[in-house]
C-alpha positions as CSV (number, residue, x, y, z in Angstrom):
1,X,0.0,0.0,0.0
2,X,1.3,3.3,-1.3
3,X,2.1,5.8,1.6
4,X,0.1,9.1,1.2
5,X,2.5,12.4,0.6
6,X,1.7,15.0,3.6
7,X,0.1,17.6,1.8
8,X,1.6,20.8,3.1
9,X,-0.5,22.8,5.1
10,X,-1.0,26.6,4.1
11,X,-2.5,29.4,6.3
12,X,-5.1,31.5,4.3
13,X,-6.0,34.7,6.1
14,X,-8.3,36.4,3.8
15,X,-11.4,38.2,4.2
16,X,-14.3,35.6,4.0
17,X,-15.5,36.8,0.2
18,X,-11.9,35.9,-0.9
19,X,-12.0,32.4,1.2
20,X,-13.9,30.1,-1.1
21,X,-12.2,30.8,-4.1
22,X,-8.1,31.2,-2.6
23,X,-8.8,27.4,-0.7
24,X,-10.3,25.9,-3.6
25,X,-7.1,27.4,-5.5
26,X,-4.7,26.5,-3.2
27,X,-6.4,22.6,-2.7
28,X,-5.7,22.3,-6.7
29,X,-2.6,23.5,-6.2
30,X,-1.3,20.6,-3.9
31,X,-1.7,22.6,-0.7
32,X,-3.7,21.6,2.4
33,X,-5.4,25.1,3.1
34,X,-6.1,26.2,6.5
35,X,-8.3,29.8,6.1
36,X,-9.5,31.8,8.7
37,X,-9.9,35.1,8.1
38,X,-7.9,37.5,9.9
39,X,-8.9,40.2,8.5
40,X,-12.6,41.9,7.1
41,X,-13.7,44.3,4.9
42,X,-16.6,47.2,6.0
43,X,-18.2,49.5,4.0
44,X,-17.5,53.1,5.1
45,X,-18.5,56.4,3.7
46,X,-16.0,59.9,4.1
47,X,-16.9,63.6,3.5
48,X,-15.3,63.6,0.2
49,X,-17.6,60.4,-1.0
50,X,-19.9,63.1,-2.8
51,X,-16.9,65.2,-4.5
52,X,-15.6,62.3,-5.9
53,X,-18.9,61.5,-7.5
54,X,-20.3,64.8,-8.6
55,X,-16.4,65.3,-10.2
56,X,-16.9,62.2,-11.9
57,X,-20.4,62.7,-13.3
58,X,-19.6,65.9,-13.9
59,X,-16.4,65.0,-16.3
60,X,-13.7,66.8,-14.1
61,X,-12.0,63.9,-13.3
62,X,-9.2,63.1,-15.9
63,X,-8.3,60.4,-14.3
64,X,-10.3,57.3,-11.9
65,X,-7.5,54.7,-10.1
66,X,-9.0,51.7,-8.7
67,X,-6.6,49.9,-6.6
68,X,-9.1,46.4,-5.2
69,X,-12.6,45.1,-6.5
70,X,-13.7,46.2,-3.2
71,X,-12.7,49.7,-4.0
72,X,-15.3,49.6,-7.3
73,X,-17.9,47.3,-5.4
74,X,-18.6,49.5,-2.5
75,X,-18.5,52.9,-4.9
76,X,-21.8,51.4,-6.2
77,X,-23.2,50.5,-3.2
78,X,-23.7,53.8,-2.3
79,X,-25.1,55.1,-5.8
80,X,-28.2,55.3,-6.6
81,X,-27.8,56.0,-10.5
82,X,-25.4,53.1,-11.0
83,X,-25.6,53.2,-15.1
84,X,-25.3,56.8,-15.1
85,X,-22.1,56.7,-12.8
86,X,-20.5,53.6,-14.8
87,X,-21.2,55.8,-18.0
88,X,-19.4,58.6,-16.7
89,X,-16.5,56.7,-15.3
90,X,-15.9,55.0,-19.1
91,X,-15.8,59.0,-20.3
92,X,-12.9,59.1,-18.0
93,X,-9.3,57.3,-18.4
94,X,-10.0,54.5,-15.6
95,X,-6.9,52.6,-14.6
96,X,-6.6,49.4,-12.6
97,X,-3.8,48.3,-10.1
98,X,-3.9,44.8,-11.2
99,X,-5.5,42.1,-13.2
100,X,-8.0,40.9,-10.4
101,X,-9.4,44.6,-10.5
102,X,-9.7,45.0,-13.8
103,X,-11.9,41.7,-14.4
104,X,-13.8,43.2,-12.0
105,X,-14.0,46.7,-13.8
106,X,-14.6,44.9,-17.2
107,X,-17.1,42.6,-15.5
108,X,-18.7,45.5,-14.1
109,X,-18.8,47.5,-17.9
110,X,-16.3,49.6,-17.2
111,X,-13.6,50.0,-19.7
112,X,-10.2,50.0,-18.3
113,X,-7.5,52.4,-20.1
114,X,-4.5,50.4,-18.6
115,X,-3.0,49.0,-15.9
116,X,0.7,48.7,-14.4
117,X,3.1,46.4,-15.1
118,X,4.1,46.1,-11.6
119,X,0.5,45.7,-9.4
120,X,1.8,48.5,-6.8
121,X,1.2,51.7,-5.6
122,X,4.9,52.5,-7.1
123,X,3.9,50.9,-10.2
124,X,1.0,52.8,-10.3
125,X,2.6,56.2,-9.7
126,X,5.7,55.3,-12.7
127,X,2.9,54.1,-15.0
128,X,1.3,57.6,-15.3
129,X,3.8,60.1,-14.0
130,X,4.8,60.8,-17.6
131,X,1.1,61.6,-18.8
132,X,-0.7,63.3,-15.7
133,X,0.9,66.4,-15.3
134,X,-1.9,69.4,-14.7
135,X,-4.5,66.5,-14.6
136,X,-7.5,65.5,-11.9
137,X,-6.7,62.0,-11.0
138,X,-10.1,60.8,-8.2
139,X,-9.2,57.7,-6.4
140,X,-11.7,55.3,-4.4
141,X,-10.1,52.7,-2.0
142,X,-9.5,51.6,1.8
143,X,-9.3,53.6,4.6
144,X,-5.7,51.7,4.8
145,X,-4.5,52.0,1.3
146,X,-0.5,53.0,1.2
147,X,0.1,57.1,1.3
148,X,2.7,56.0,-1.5
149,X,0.2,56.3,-4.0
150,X,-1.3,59.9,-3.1
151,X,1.9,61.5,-2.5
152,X,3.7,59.9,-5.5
153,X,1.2,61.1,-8.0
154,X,0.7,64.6,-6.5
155,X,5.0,64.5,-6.5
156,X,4.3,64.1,-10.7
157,X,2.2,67.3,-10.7
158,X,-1.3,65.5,-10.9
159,X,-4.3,67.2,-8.2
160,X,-5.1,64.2,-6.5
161,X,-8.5,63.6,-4.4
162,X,-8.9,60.6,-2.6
163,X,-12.2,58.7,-0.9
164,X,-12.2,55.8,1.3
165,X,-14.9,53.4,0.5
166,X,-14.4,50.8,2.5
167,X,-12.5,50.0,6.0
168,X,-10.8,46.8,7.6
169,X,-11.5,46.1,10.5
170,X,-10.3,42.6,12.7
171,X,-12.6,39.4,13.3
172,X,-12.6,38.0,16.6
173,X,-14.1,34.8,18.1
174,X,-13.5,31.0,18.6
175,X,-12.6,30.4,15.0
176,X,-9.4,32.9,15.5
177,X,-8.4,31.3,18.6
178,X,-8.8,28.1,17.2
179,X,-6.5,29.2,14.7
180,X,-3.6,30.3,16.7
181,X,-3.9,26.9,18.4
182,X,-3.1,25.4,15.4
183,X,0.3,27.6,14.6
184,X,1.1,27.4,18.5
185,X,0.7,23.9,18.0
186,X,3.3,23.9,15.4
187,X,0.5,22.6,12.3
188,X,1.2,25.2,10.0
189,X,3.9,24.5,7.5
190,X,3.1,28.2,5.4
191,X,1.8,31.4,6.1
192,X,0.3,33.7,3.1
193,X,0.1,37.2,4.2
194,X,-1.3,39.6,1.6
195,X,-1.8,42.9,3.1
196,X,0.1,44.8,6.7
197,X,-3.0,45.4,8.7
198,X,-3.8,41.3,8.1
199,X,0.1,41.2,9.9
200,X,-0.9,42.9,12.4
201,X,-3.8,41.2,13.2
202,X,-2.6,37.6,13.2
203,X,0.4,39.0,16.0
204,X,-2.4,40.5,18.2
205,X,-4.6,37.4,18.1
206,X,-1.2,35.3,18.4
207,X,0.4,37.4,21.7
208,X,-2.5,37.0,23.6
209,X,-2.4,33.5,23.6
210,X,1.5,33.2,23.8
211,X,4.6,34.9,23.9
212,X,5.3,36.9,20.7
213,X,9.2,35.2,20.6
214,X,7.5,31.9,20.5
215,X,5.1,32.8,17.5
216,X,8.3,34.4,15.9
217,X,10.1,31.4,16.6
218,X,7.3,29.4,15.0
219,X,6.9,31.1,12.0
220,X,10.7,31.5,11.4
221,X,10.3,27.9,11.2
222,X,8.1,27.6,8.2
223,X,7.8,29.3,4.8
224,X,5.9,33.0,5.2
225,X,5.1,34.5,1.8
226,X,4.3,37.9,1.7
227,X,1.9,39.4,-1.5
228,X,4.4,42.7,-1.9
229,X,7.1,44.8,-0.4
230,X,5.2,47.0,2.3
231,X,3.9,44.0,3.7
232,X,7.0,41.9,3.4
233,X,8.4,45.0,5.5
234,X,5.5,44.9,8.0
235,X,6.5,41.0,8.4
236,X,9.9,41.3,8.9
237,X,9.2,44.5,11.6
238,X,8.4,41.8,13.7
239,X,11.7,40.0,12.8
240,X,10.4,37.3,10.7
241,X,12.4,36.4,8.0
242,X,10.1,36.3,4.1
243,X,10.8,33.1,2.2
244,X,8.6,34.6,-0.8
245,X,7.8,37.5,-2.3
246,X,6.1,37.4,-5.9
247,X,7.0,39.5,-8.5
248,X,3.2,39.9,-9.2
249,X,1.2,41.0,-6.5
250,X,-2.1,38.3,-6.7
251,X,-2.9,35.5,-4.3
252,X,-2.0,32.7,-7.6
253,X,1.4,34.0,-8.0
254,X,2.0,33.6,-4.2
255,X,1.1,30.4,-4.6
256,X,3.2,29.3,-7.6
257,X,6.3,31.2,-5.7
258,X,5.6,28.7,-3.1
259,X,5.5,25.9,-5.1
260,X,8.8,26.6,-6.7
261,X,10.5,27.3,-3.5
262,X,9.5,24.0,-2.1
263,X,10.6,22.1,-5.6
């Protein structure tokens, strides 16, 4: 009788409409996924919502940036006149941070002018510095999207307004503590971080049920992958050492990063 390979075991911390979809990938990837999330997404709604969307409908805006599918999604939750506002978005020059928000965009009927090559707030800013000089660039995104993006735009001579659509905020309950069990327990053979605040989250859940040099020491024992540089740096603030960092910022190319490490 053939012995059955240990599948390894990979921690999936995303917000629960991202669950479903990243363990089904990661089970047909030859991973064993463990996903809690450690992090959620809530709609919120600032005082420069209703700027955004009169300078929109109102063809000010040179420029709309789109940096998640959540940014997009909870735009339209709080318009009324959702074909009327998708209209006037596809008279402005819409750019995407990556391919998972423009298929959600395009899927949505907005055109998308363009994306960067590198799915970053840097490769944002370098992917229209040359072209944005003198223009209005609107932006919709999280309450805890990088300043990088704002500042390095505004640094290229675009007027820059920003809204934030949505806000994370940390889950808490027997499902997270059953989760840090696990790690403490040592049944975790990767971690897949893909954004800071879901970092920070996982160490507060982890320290208050054990000592953060154990949970360092736990995780310096496996194989933490991180989706880009700021949260690589976030990681590694808490002197954990990165095994992976993809040169593509998606959940996938985590993944296959992963898989060719441990080949």
């Amino acid at each position: 009788m053939e012995e059955q390979i240990k599948k390894p075991v990979l921690a999936i911390m995303r917000p629960k409409r991202y669950l479903k979809d990243s363990v089904e990938l990661a089970e047909s990837m030859g991973f064993e996924p463990l996903a809690v999330p450690m992090i959620e997404l809530a709609d919120m709604k600032d005082e420069y919502f209703d700027g955004f969307v009169e300078r929109v409908m109102s063809e000010v805006s040179d420029y709309v940036i789109f940096t998640s599918a959540n940014g997009i999604d909870y735009t339209l939750k709080k318009i009324d006149n959702k074909a009327g506002f998708i209209d006037a978005l596809n008279a402005t020059k819409v750019i995407a941070i990556g391919p998972t928000t423009r298929k959600a965009l395009e899927e949505t009927g907005i055109n998308v002018l363009g994306m960067p090559g590198i799915y970053s707030s840097e490769g944002l800013v370098d992917f229209l510095c040359p072209e944005i000089k003198g223009k209005v660039i609107d932006t919709a995104r999280s309450f805890f999207g990088s300043t990088l993006l704002i500042e390095g735009l505004k640094d290229c001579g675009a007027e820059v307004h920003e809204t934030n659509v949505y806000t994370l905020t940390k889950p808490e309950g027997n499902e997270q503590e059953e989760f840090i069990r696990r790690v403490l327990a040592g049944e975790i053979d990767i971690f897949a971080f893909t954004s800071s605040m879901m970092v920070r989250n996982f160490f507060e859940h982890a320290v208050d049920q054990s000592s953060k040099k154990d949970v360092i020491d736990i995780m310096n024992n496996s194989i933490v992958a991180a989706i880009g540089i700021p949260t690589a740096q976030t990681i590694e603030s808490y002197g954990v050492h990165v095994s992976v960092t993809p040169g593509k910022f998606t959940f996938e190319d985590i993944l296959k990063k992963i898989q060719e490490l441990l080949n």
